[in-house]
Each structure stands twice: as C-alpha cells, then as structure tokens.
C-alpha positions in Angstrom: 0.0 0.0 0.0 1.7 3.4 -1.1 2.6 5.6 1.9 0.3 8.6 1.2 -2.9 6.1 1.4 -1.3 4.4 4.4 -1.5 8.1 6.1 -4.9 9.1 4.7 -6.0 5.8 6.4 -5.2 5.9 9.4 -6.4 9.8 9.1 -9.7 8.8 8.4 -10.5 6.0 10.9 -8.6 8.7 13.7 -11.3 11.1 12.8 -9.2 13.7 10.9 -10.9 14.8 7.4 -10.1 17.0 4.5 -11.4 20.8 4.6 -11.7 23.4 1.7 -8.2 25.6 2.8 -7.8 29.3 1.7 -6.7 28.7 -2.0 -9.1 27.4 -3.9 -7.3 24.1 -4.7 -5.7 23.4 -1.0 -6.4 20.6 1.0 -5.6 20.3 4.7 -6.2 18.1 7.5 -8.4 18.9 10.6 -8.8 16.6 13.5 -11.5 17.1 15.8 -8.8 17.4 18.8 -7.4 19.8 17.0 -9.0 22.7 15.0 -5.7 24.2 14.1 -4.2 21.7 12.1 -3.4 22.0 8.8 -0.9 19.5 8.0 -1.4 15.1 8.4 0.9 13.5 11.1 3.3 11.8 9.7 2.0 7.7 10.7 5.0 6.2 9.0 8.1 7.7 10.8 6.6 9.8 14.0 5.9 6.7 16.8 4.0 9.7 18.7 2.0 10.1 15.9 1.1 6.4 15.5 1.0 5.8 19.9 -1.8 8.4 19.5 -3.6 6.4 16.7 -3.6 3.4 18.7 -5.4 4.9 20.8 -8.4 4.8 19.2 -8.7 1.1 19.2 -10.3 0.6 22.0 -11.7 -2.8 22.5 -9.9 -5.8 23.7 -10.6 -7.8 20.6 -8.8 -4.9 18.6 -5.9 -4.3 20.9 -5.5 -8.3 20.6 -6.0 -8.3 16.6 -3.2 -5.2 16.5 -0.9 -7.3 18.3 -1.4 -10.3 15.9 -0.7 -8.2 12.8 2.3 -6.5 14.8 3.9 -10.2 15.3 2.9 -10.6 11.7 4.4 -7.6 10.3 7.6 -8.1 12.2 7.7 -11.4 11.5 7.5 -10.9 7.5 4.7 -13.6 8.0 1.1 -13.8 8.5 0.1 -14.8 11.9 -3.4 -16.7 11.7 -4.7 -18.4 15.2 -3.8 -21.7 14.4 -0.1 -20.5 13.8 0.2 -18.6 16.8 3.0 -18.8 19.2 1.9 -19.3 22.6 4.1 -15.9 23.7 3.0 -13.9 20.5 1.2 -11.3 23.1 4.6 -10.6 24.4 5.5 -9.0 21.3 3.1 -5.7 22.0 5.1 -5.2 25.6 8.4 -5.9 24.4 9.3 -5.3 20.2 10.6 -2.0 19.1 8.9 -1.7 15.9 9.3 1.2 13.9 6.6 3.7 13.3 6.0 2.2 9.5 5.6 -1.3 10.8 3.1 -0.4 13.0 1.3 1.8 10.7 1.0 -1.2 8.4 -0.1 -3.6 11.6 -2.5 -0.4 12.2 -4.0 -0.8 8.5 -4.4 -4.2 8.6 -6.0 -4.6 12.2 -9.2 -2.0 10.4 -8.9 -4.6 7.2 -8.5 -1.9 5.4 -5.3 -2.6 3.6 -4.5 -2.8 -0.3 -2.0 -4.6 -1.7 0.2 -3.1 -4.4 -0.5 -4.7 -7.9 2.8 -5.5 -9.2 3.7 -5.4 -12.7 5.6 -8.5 -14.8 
C-alpha cells in the first residue's frame, strides 16, 4: 500500500478529514482534537503520531488483533490463530517496531489494507 494512502487511512478512521483551505485548490487536515491543524501526522516515521492512533482502538478484541498483525508484520509472516505462538502477546510489551511497521499492523488490524499490484 503506497505511503500517502497508508496516512490518509489511518487519518480517516482517527477522525481527521479533509477541509476546503484558503486557496481554492488546498487541502488540509483537521482533527476534531485539533481545529488548528493544517498538515497530516506523519504515521510512517513519527511513533508519537502512531502511539496516539492506537489509541483509538479501544476494544480488547482490537488491541489483541493489532498485536497479531504487529507479530505478523515483524515477522515478515502472516500470523493466523492456528499458527500462533503461545508468547505472541509478548511482542506488544516488548518489540521496538518502527513507526512504518506499526502503521502497516494499524492498517491491517481495520482490514483496510491494499495490496500493491505488481507489474511483470
């Protein structure tokens, strides 16, 4: 999934949306926390950003479903329950994953993530 729909993604499910800026053909971001915003945080390289996405998932089942895809990004694997590693919830306490990979862990907790159609 390219980068800029990786940020507009997690944008959207965090609540930020595009607005009409001053010139006629500028776009900006606006989160509901904050009104004076007018750029996206950068998901894919500020872990701040993406600690304050996380955030917004909320329920157990989402929390637990992040961590899978975290183990599965990091792991350059898919991670489904029958493949599991007993410690696999260890890896939300203890991996330092880069803001990217959790972006992309992020993306495909929602189910909302696209692969890349590559050309032969």
């Amino acid at each position: 999934m390219k980068p800029e729909l990786q940020q507009e993604a997690i944008a959207k499910y965090c609540g930020c949306r595009k607005i009409h800026g001053a010139e006629i053909y500028q776009w900006s971001w606006m989160s509901s926390d904050d009104i004076g915003a007018n750029e996206l945080p950068d998901y894919l390289n500020d872990l701040n950003a993406m600690h304050e996405a996380e955030k917004v998932l909320k329920e157990p089942e989402q929390q637990e479903a992040f961590s899978r895809c975290l183990f599965g990004v990091l792991d350059g694997a898919w991670v489904f329950k029958d493949t599991v590693p007993d410690n696999w919830y260890r890896v939300f306490d203890n991996i330092h994953a880069t803001a990217a990979q959790r972006a992309e862990a992020f993306i495909r907790t929602l189910g909302i993530w696209v692969e890349e159609k590559t050309k032969l």
